[in-house]
VODREN-420472 format. One record per residue: z, x, y of N, C-alpha, C, O, CB in turn; residue in one letter; residue number from 0. Coordinates in pm, whole numbers, plus 50000, padded with zeros to 5 digits. Atoms other than C-alpha are relative to their C-alpha. Glycine has a CB too. Layout:
nw, nu, nv, caw, cau, cav, cw, cu, cv, ow, ou, ov, cbw, cbu, cbv, resn, resi
Z, X, Y, Z, X, Y, Z, X, Y, Z, X, Y, Z, X, Y, A, NUM .
...
//
This chain:
nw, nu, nv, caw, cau, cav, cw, cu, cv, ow, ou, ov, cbw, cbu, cbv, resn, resi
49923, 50027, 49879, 83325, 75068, 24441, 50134, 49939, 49958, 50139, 49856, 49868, 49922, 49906, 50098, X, 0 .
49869, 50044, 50064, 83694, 75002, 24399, 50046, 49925, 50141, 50078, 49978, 50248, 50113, 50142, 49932, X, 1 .
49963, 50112, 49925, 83771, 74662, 24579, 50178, 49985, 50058, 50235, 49922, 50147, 49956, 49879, 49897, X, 2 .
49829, 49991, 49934, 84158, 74747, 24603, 49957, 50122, 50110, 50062, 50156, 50165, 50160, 50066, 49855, X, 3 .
49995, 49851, 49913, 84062, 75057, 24827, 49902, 49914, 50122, 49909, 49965, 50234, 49907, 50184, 49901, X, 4 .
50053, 50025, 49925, 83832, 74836, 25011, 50072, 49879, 50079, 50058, 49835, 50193, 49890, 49996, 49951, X, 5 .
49854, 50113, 49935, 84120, 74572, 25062, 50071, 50070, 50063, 50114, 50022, 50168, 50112, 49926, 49895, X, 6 .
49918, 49891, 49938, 84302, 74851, 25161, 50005, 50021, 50204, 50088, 49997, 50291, 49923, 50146, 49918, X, 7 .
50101, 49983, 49950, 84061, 74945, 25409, 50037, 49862, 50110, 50099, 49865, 50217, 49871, 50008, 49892, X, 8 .
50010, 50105, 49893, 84036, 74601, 25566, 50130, 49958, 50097, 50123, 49940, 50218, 49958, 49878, 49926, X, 9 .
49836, 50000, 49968, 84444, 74548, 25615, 49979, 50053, 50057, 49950, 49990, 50158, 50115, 50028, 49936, X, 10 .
50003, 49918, 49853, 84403, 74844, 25843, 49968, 50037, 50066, 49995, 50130, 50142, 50015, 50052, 50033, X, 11 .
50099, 49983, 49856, 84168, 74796, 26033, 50009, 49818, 50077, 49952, 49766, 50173, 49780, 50056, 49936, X, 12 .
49959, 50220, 49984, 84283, 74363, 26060, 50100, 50068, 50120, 50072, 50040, 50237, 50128, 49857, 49799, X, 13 .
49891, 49967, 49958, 84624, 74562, 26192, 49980, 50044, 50117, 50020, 49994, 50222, 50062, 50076, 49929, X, 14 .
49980, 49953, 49916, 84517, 74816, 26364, 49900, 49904, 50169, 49928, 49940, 50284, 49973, 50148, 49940, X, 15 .
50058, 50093, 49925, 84271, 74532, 26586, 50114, 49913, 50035, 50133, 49883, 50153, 49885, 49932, 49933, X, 16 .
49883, 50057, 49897, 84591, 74339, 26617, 50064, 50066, 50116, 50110, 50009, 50215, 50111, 49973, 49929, X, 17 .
49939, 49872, 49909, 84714, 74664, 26800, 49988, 49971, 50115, 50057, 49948, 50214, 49940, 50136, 49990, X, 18 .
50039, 49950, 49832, 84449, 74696, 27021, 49970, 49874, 50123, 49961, 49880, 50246, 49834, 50099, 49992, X, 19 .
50010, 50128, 49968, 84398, 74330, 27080, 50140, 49978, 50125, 50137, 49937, 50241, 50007, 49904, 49845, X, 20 .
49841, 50001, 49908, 84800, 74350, 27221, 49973, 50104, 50127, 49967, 50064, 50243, 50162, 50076, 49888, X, 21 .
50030, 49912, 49897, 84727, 74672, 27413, 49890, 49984, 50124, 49899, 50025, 50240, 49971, 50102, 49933, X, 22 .
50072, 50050, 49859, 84457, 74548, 27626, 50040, 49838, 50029, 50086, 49818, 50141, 49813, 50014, 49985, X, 23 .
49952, 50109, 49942, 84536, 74202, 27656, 50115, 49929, 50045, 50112, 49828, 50114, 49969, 49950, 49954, X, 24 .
49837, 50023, 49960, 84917, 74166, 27699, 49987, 49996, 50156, 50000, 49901, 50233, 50119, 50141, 49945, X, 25 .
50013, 50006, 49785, 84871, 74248, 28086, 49961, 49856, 50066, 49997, 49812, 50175, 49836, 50119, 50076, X, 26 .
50063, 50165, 50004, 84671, 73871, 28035, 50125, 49920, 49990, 50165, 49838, 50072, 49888, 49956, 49852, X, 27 .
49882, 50103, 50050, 84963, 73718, 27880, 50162, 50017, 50055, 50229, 49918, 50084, 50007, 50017, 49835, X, 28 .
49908, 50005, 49942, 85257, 73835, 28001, 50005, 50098, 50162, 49925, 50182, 50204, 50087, 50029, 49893, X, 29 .
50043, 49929, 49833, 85316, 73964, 28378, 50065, 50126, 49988, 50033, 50226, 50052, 50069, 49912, 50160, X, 30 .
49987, 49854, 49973, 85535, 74226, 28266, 49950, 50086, 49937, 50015, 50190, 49945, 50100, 50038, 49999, X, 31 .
50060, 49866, 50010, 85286, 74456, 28099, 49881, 50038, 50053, 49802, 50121, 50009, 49987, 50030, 49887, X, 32 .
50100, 49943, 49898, 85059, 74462, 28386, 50019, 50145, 50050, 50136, 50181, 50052, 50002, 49914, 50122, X, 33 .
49943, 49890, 49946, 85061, 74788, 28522, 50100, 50098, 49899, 50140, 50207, 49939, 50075, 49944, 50117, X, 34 .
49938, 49888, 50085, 85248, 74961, 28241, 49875, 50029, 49859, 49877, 50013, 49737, 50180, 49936, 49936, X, 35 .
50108, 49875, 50078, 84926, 75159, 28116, 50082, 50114, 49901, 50018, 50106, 49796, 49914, 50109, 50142, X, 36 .
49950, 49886, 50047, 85140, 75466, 27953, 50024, 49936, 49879, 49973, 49959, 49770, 50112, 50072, 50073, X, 37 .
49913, 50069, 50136, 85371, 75215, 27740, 49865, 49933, 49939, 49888, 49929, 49818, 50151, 49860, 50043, X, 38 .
50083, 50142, 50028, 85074, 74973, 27665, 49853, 50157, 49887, 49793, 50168, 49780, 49913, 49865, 50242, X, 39 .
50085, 49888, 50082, 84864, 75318, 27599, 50038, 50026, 49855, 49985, 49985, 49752, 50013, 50139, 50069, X, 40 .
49883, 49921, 50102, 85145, 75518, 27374, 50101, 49889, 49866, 50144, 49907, 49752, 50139, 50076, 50138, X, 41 .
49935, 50088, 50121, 85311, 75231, 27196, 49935, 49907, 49921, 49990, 49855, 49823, 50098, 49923, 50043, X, 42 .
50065, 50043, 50092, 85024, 75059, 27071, 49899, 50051, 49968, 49875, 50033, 49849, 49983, 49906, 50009, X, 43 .
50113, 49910, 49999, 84713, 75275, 27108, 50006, 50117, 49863, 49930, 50145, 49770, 50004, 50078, 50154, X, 44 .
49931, 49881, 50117, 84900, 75549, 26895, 50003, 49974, 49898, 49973, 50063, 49819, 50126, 50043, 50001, X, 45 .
49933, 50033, 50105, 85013, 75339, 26626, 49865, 49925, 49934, 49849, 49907, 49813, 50146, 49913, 50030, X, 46 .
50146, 50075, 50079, 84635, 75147, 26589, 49955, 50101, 49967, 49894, 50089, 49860, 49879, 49911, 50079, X, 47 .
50124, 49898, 50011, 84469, 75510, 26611, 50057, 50037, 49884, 49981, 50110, 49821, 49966, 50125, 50116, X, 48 .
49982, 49923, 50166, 84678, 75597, 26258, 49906, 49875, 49932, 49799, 49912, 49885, 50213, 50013, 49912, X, 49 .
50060, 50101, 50091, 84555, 75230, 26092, 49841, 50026, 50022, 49766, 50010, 49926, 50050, 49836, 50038, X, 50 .
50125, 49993, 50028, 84227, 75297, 26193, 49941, 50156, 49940, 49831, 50154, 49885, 49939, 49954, 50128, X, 51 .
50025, 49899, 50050, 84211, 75674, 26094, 50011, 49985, 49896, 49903, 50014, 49843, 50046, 50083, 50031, X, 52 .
49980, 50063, 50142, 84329, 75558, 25762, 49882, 49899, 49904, 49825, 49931, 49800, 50125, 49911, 50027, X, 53 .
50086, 50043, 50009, 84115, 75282, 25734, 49882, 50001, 49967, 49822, 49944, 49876, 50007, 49986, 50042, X, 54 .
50116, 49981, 50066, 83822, 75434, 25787, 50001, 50127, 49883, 49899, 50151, 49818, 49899, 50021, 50111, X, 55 .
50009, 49907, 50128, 83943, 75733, 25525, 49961, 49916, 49861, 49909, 49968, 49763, 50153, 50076, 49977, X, 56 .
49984, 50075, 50154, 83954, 75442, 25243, 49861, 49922, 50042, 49813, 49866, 49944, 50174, 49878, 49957, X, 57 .
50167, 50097, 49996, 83578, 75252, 25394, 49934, 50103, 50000, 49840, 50074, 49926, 49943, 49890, 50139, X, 58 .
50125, 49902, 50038, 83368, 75581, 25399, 50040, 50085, 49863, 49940, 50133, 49808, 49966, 50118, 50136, X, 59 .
49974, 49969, 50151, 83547, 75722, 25054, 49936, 49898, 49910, 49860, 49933, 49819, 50155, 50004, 49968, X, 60 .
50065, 50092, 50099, 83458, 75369, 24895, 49815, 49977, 50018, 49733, 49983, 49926, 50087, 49846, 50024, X, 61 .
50126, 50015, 49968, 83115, 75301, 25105, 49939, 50127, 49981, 49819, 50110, 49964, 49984, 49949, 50127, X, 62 .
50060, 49868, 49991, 83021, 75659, 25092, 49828, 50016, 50115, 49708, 50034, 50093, 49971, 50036, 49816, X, 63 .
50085, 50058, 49878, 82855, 75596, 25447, 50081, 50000, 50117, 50186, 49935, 50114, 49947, 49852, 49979, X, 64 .
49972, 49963, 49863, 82937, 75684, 25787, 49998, 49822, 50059, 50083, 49746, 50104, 49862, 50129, 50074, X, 65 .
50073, 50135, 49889, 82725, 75363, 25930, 50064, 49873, 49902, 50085, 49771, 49968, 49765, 49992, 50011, X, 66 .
49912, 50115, 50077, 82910, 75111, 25616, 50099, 49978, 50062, 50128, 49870, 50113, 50047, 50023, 49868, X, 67 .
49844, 50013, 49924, 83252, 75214, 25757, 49970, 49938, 50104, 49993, 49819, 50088, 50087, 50135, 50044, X, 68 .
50003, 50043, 49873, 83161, 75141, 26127, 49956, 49901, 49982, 50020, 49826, 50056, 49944, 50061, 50091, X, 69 .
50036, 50122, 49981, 82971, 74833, 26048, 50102, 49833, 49918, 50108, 49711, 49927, 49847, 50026, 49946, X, 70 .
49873, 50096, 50061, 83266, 74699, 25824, 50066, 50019, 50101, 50055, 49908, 50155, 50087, 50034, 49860, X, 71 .
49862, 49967, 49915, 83514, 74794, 26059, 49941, 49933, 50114, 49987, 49819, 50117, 50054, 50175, 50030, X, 72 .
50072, 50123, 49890, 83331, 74617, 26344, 50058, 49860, 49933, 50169, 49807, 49933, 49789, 49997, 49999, X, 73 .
49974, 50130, 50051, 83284, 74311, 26169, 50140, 49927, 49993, 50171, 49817, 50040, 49957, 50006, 49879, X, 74 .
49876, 50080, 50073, 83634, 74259, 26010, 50128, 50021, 50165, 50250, 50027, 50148, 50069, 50117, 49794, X, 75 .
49937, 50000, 49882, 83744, 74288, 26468, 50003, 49846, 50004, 50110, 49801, 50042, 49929, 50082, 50120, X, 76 .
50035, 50123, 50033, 83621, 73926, 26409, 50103, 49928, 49980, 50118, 49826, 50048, 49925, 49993, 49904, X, 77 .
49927, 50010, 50078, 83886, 73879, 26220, 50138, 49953, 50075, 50183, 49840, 50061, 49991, 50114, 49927, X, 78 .
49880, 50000, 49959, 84211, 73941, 26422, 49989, 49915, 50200, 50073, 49837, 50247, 50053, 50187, 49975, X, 79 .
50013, 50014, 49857, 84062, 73892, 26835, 49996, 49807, 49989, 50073, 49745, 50063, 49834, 50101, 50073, X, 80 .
50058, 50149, 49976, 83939, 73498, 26785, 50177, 49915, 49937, 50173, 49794, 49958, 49805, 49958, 49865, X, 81 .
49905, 50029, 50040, 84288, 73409, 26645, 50102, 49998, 50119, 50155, 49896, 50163, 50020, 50074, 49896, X, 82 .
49948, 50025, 49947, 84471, 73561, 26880, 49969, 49966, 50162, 50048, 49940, 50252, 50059, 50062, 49958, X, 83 .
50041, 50021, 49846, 84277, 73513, 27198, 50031, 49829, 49989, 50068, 49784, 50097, 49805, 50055, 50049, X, 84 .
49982, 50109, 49919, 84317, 73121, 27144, 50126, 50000, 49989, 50177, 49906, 50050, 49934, 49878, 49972, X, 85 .
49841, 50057, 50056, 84669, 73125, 27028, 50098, 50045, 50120, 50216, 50013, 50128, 50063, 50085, 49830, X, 86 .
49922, 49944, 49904, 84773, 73309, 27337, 49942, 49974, 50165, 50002, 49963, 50272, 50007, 50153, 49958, X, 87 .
50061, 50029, 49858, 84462, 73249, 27593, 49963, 49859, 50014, 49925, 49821, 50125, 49871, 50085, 50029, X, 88 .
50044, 50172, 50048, 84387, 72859, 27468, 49837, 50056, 50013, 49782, 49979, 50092, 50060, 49823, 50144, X, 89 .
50157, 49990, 49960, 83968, 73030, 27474, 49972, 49977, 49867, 50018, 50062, 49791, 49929, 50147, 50071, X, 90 .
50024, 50079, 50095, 83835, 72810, 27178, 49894, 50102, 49924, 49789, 50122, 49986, 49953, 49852, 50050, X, 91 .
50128, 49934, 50043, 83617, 73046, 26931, 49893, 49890, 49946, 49792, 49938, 49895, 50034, 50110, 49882, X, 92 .
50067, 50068, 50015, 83453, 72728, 26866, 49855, 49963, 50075, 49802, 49852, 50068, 50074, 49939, 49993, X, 93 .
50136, 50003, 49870, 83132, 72773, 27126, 49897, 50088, 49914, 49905, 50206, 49881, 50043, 50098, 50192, X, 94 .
50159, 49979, 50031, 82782, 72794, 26985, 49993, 50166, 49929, 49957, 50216, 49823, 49894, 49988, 50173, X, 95 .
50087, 49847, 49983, 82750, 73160, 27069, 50104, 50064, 49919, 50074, 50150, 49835, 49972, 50083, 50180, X, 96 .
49892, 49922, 50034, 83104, 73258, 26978, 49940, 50004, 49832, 49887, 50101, 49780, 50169, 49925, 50043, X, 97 .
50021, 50032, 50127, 83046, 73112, 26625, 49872, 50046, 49921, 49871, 50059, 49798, 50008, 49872, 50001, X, 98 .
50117, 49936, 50086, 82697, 73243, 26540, 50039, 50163, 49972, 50028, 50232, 49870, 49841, 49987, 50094, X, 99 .
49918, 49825, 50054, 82869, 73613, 26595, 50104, 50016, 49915, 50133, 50128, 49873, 50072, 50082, 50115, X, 100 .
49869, 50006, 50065, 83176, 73508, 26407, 49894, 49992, 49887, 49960, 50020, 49786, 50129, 49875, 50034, X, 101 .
50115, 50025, 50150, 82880, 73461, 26121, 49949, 50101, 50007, 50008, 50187, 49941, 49875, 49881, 49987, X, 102 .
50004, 49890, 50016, 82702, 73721, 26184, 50043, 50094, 49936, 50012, 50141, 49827, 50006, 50017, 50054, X, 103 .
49848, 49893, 50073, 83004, 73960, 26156, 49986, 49987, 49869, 49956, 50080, 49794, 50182, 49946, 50032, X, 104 .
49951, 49989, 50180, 83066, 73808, 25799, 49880, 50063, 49934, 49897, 50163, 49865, 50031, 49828, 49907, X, 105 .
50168, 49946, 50053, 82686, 73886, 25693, 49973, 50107, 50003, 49901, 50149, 49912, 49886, 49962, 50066, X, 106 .
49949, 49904, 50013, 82764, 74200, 25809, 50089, 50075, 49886, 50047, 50167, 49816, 50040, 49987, 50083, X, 107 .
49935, 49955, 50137, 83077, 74251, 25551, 49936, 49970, 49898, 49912, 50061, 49818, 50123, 49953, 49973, X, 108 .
50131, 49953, 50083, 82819, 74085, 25326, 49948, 50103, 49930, 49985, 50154, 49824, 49923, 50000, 50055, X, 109 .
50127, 49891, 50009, 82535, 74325, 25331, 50138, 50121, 49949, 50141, 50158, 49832, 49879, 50042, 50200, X, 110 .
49875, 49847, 50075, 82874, 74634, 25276, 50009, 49986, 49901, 49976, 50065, 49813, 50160, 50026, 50030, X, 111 .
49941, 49980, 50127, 83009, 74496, 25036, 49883, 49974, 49848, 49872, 50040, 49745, 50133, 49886, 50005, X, 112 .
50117, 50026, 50105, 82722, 74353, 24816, 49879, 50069, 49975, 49823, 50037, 49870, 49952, 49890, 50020, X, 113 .
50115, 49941, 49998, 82435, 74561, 24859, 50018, 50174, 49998, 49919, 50247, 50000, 49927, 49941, 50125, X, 114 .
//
């Protein structure tokens, strides 16, 4: 398994979750991209669906696994949503439940990468 291809891998799928993180939740944060579905679709939707097409080309080439890719690529959503949901919504990933899935998740990349 070649750990630069799987770094690779993670960068763009971290990115493209920043994307989609902006594309649905902006309408939350600011008032003017309520209601602009098209732009909110086309200008970030578009540009996550290359990082994650990519992405998963470099996690099922290295994992050689359909269900590795998707369960890395899950996991490492973990990653980018709990960051910016408090930094923008003040919603603390610090709650019980939040935090046993934020573990989880990693146990998840875990089990990919080690096993």
């Amino acid at each position: 398994m070649n750990a630069k291809h799987i770094m690779i891998a993670a960068v763009l799928f971290f990115i493209g979750n920043i994307l989609i993180w902006y594309q649905a939740n902006a309408q939350f944060v600011w008032p003017w991209w309520k209601g602009r579905v098209v732009l909110s679709v086309l200008g970030l939707g578009v540009p996550a669906g290359f990082f994650f097409y990519y992405g998963w080309t470099f996690a099922v080439r290295e994992f050689e696994s359909l269900w590795s890719a998707r369960l890395f690529a899950y996991a490492l959503s973990y990653a980018a949503f709990p960051i910016l949901t408090y930094f923008y919504m003040d919603e603390s990933p610090f709650k019980t439940k939040t935090i046993i899935c934020v573990l989880l998740s990693l146990a998840i990349i875990a089990v990919q990468i080690l096993l």
